[in-house]
C-alpha positions as CSV (number, residue, x, y, z in Angstrom):
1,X,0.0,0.0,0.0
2,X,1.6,3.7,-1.2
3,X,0.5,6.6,0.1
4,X,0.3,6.5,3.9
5,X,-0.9,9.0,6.0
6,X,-2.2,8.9,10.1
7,X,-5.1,10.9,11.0
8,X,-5.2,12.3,14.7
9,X,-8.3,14.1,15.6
10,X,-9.1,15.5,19.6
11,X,-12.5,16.3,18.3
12,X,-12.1,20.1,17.7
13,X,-9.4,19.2,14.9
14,X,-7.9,17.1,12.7
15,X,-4.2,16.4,12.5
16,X,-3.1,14.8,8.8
17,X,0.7,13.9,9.4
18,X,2.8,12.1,6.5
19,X,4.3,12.8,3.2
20,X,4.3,16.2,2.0
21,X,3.0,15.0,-1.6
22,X,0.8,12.4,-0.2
23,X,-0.7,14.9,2.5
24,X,-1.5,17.4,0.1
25,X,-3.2,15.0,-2.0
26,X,-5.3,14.1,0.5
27,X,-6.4,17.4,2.1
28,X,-7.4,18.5,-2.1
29,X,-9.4,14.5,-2.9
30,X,-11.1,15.5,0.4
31,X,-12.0,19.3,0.2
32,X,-10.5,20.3,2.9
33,X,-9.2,23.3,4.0
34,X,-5.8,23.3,6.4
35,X,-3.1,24.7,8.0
36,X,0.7,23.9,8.4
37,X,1.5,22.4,12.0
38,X,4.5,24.4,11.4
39,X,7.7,22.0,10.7
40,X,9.6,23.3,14.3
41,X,6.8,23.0,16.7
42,X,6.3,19.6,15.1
43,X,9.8,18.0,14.9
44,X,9.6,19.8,19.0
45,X,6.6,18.3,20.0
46,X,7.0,14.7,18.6
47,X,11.2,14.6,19.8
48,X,10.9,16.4,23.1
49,X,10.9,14.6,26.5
50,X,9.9,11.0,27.0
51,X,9.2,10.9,22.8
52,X,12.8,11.8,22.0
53,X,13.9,8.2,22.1
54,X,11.4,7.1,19.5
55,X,11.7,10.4,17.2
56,X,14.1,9.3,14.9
57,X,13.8,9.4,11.4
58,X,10.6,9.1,10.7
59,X,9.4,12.2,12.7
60,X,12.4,14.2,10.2
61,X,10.3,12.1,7.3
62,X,6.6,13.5,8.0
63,X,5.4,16.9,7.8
64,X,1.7,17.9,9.2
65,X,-1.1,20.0,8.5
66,X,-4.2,20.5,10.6
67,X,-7.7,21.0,10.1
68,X,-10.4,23.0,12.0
69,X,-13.5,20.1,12.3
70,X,-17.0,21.9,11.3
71,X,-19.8,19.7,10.6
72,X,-19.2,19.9,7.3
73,X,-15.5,18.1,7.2
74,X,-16.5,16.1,10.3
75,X,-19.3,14.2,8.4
76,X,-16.1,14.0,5.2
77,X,-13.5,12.6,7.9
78,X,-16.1,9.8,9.5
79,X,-16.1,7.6,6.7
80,X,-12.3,7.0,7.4
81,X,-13.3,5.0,10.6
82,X,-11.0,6.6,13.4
83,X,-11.1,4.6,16.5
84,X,-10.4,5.8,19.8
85,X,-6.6,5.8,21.2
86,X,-5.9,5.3,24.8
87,X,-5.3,9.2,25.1
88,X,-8.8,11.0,26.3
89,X,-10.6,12.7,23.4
90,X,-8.1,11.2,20.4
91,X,-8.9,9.1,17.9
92,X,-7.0,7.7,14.7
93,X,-6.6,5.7,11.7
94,X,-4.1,5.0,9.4
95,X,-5.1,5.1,5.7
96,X,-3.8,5.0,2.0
97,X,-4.1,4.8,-1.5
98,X,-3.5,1.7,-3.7
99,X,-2.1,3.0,-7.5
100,X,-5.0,1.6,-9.0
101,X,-7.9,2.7,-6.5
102,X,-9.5,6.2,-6.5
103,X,-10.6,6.5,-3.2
104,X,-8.6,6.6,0.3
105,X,-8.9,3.6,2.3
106,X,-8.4,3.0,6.3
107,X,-5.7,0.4,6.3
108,X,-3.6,-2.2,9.3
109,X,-0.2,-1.4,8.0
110,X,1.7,0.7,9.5
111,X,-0.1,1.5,12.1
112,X,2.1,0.7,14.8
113,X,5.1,2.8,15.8
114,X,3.7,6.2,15.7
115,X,-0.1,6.0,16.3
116,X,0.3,3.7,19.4
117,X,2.9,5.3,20.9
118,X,0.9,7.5,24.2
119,X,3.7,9.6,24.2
120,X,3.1,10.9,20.3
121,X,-0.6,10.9,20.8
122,X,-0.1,12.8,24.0
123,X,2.2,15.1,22.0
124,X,0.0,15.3,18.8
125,X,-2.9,16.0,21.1
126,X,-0.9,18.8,22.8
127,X,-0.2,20.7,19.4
128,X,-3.8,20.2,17.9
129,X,-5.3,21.8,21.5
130,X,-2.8,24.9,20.6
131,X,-3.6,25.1,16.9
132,X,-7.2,25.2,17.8
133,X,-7.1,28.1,20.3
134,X,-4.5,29.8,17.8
135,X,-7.5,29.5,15.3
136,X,-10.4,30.9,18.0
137,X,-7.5,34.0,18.6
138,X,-7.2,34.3,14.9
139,X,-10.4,34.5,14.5
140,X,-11.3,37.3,17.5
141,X,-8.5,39.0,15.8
142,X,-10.8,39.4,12.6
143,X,-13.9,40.0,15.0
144,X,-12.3,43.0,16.4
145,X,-11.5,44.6,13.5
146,X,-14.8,44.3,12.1
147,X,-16.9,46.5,14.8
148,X,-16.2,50.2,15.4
149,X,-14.2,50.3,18.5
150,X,-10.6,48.8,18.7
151,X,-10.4,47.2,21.9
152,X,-7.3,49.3,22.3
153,X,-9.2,52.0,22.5
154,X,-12.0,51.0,24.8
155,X,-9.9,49.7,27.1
156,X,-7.2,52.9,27.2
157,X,-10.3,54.7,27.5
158,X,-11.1,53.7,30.8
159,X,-9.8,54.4,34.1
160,X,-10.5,51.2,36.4
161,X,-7.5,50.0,37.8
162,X,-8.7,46.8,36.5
163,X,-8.5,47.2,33.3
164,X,-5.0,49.3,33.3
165,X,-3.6,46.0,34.7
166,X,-4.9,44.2,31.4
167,X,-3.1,46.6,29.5
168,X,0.1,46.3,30.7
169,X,-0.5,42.5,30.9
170,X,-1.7,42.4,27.2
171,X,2.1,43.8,26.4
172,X,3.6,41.2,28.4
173,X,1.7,37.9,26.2
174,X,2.3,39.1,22.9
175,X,6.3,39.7,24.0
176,X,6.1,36.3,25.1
177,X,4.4,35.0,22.2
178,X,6.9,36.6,20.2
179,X,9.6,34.9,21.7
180,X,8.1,31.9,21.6
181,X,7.9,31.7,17.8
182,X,11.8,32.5,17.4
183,X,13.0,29.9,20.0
184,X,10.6,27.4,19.3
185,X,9.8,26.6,23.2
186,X,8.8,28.4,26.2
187,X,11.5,28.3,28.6
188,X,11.6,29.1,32.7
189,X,12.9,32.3,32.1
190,X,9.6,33.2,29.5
191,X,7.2,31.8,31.7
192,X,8.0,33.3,34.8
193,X,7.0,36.2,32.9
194,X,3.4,35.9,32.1
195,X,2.4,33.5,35.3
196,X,0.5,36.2,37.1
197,X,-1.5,37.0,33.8
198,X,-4.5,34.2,34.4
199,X,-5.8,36.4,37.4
200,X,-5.3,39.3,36.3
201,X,-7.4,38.4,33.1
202,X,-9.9,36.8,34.8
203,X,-10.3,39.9,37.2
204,X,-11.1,41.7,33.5
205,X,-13.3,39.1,32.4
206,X,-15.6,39.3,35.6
207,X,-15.8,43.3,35.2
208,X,-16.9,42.8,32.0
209,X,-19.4,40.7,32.9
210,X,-21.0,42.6,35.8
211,X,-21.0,45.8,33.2
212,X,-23.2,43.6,31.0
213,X,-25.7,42.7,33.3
214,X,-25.6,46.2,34.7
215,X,-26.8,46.7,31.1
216,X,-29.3,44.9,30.9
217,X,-30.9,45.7,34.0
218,X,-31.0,49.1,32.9
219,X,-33.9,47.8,30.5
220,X,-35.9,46.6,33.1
221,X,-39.4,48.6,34.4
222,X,-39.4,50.9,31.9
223,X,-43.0,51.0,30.9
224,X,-43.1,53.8,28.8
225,X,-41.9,53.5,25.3
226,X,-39.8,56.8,25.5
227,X,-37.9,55.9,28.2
228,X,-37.2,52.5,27.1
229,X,-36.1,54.0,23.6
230,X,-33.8,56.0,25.5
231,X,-32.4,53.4,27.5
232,X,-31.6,50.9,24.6
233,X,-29.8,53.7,22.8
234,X,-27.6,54.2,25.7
235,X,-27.3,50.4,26.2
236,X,-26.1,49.8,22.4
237,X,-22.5,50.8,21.9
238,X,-22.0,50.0,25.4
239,X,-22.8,46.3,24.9
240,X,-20.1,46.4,21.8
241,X,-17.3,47.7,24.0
242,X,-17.9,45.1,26.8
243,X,-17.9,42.3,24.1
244,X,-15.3,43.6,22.5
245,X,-13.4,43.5,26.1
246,X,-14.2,39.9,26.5
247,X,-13.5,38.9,23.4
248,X,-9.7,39.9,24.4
249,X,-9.7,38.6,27.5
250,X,-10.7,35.4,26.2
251,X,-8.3,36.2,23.1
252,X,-5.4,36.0,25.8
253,X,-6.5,33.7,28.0
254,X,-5.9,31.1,25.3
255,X,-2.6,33.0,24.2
256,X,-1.7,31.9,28.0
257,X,-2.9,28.0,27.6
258,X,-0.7,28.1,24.3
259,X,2.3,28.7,26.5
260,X,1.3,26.7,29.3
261,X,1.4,23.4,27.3
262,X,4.6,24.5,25.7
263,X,6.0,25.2,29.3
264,X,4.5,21.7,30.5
265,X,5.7,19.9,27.5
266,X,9.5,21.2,28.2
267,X,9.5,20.5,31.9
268,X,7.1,17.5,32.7
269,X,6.2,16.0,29.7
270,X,4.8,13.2,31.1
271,X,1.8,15.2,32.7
272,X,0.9,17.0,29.0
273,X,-2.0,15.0,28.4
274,X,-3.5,15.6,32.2
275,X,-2.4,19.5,31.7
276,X,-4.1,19.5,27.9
277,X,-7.6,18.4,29.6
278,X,-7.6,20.4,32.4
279,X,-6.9,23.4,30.0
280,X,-9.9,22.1,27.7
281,X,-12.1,22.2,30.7
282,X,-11.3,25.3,32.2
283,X,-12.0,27.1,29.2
284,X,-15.3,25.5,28.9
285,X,-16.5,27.2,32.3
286,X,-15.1,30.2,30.5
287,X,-17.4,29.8,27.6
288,X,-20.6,28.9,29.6
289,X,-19.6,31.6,32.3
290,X,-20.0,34.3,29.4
291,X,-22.5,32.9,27.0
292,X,-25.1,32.7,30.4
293,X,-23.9,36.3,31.1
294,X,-24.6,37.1,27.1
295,X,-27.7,35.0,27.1
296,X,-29.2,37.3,30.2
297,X,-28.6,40.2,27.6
298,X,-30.4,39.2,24.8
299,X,-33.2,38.3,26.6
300,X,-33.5,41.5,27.9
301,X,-33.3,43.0,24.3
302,X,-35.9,40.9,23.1
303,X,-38.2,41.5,25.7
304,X,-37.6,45.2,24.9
305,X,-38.6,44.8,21.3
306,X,-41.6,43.2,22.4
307,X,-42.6,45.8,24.5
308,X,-41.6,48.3,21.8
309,X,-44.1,46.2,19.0
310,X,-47.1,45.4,21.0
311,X,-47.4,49.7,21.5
312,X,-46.0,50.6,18.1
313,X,-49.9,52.4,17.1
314,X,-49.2,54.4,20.3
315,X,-45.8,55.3,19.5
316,X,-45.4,54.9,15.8
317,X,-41.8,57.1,16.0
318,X,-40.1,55.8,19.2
319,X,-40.9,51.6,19.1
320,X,-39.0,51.6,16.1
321,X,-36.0,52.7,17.3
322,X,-36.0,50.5,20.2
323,X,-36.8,47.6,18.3
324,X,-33.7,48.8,15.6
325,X,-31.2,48.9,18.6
326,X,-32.5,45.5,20.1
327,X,-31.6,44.3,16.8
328,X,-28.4,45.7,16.7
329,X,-27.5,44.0,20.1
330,X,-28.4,40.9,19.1
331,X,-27.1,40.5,16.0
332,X,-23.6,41.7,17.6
333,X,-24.0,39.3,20.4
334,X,-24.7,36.4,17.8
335,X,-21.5,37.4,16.1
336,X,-19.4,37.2,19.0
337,X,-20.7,34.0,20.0
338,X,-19.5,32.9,16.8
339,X,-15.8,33.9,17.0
340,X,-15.7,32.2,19.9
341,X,-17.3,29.4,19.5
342,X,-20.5,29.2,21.2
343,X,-23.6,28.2,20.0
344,X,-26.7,30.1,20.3
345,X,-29.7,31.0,18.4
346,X,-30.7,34.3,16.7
347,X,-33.7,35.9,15.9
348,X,-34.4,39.2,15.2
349,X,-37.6,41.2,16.2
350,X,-39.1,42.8,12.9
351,X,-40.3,46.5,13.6
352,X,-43.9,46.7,12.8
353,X,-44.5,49.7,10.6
354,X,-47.1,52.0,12.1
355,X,-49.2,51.7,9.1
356,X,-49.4,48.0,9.4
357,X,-50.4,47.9,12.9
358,X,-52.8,50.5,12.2
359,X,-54.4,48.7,9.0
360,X,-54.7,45.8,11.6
361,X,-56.5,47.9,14.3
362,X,-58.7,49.1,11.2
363,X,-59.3,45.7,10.1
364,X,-60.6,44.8,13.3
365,X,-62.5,47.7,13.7
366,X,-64.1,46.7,10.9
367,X,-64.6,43.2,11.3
368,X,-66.5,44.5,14.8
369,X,-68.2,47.1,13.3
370,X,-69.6,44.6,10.5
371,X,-70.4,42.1,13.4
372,X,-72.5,45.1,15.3
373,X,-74.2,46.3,11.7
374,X,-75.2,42.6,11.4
375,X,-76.2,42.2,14.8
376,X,-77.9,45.5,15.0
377,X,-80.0,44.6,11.5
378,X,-81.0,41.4,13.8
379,X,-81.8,42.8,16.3
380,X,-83.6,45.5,14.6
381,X,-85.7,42.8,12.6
382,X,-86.6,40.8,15.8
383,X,-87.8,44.0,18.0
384,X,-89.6,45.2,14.6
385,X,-91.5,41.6,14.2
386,X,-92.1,41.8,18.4
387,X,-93.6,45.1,17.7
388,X,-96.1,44.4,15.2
389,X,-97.3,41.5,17.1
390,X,-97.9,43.7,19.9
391,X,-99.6,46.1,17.8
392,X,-101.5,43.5,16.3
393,X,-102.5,42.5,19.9
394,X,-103.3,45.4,20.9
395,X,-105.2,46.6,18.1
396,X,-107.5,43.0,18.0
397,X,-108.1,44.2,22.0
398,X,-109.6,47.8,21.5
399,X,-111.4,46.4,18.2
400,X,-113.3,43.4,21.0
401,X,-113.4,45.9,23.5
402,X,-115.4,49.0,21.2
403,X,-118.0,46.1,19.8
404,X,-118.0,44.9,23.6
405,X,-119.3,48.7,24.7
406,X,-121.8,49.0,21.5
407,X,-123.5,46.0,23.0
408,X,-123.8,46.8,25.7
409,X,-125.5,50.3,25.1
410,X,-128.1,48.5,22.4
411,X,-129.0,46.5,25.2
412,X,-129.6,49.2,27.6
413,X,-131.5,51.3,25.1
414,X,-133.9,48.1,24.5
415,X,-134.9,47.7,28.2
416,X,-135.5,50.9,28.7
């Protein structure tokens, strides 16, 4: 069998590691879109520590590139057949291509001395855990630029001690980031650098928080429409700074787990794999932490809009606006949820044109006013029957009771 490649996935990614030509090859027959693992941090990763002994040649042999899993090249990858390894959360298969056969098929050979080795898998895990969170700061990086604040800016703009402690830590990471892609490691020296960061972001993080639910409190008992228009205005480009806050403190926080596994993998490479979940973990408190802190928000906005539609007749200039801004939030909300990798839903609440609400008031106006001409015209033809009956009645009555006196005189007149 030609062509050999391993597959490695930890779920989030997918690690294709072999021949240059033949890894290539595969990623294009496939569709899929990739990355280089970078040829240092590999050869580092898979010939550091307890791996070193087994590195050898064939490490110097394979190259690597990595793939971000969506559903999409998920469903593409399953019909390789990975099977799970005895490192948490990886699974693997070996696969090729025969000269004469199309398609790539999962295949026994060769399967051995890298793919069953904990150490590599541990290692290969490791690197796939930092590409991914390399991706999710790529990717914040493109999310800031996109809305109208830098974050720069917001943050330099404020005051808080807590947030002039970010700054300065901000400095520090990317200094150390830098110097971790020219030595290739992280060493003592460069981690004893950023080890106070986690606390200070996290102190960040949890202001940021508590100024978006300050937000949305704001929104609460505001019966009238004016105010509540007021309020969502104010509330608006406050709600994109504060994202735009978290979004770097999240954007650092896994700048910091990036060098923490780096750090681990150079001084206890034996406790890697432990490190890598506890990493994966933590950051998935993060994520719930501030999508349950986001989620608060929209419903607030929502229930604003709601507010702002069910009176729009009444205020046909000011439920608009509310409605607009509500919008606005949510939509920004949904988008950082995205670069970070949350799920959520989004709907937006339509603004209902005075007119339309109005032609619908008219309608039913309408529609009752035809019900009470109809009921009316009823009515009208019961009481008139009623009254001819009566006046038939009554008329029959003085008609028996005249004839009644008539007699009564004749007979009179005859006696006497």
């Amino acid at each position: 069998m030609d062509n050999e490649i391993q597959l490695i996935s930890d779920g989030d990614g997918l690690a294709v590691i072999g021949n240059a030509t033949d890894v290539e090859r595969f990623l294009t027959s496939e569709g899929l879109p990739s990355k280089d693992l970078g040829a240092q941090r590999f050869k580092s990763v898979f010939g550091t520590g307890a791996t070193v002994a087994q590195a050898g040649s064939d490490i110097a042999a394979n190259s690597g590139r990595w793939v971000k899993l969506t559903k999409e090249s998920a469903e593409r990858v399953k019909k390789f057949g990975l099977m799970e390894s005895k490192t948490p959360g990886i699974s693997h298969a070996m696969i090729g291509k025969p000269g004469s056969i199309k398609n790539w098929l999962q295949i026994e050979k060769g399967a051995g001395s890298f793919l069953t080795n904990p150490a590599r898998l541990a290692g290969a895990a490791g690197l796939m855990a930092q590409l991914s969170m390399q991706q999710t700061m790529d990717e914040i990086t493109d999310y800031l630029a996109t809305i109208d604040e830098k974050v720069d800016d917001v943050l330099r703009s404020q005051k808080d001690a807590v947030l002039s402690r970010m700054i300065g830590m901000d400095l520090v990471i990317e200094e150390t980031m830098t110097i971790r892609e020219q030595v290739g490691r992280v060493s003592e020296v460069t981690w004893s650098k950023v080890q106070a960061a986690p606390t200070t972001i996290a102190e960040t993080q949890a202001y940021a928080l508590r100024q978006l639910d300050a937000l949305a409190e704001k929104l609460e008992n505001q019966p009238k429409i004016g105010d509540l228009a007021t309020k969502v205005k104010e509330v608006e480009p406050k709600v994109r700074e504060w994202l735009a806050v978290l979004a770097r403190c999240f954007q650092l926080q896994d700048a910091i787990a990036v060098l923490e596994l780096d750090r681990v993998l150079d001084a206890h490479p034996d406790q890697l794999d432990q490190h890598r979940l506890g990493l994966r973990a933590a950051r998935q408190n993060r994520l719930d932490l501030i999508s349950r802190s986001t989620e608060r928000l929209v419903a607030r906005m929502k229930a604003a809009a709601a507010a702002a539609n069910s009176k729009v007749l009444l205020h046909p200039t000011k439920s608009p606006v509310v409605v607009q801004s509500s919008n606005h939030v949510v939509t920004g909300v949904h988008a950082f949820h995205e670069r970070l990798g949350i799920e959520s839903g989004r709907q937006s609440s339509e603004a209902r044109r005075w007119g339309e609400a109005a032609t619908e008031v008219k309608d039913k106006a309408l529609e009752t006013g035809a019900k009470g001409v109809s009921a009316a015209r009823s009515l009208g033809s019961v009481t008139l029957d009623r009254a001819s009956s009566v006046k038939g009645r009554l008329s029959s009555e003085i008609a028996e009771r005249a004839h009644r006196l008539r007699r009564d005189e004749k007979e009179r007149a005859e006696e006497g």
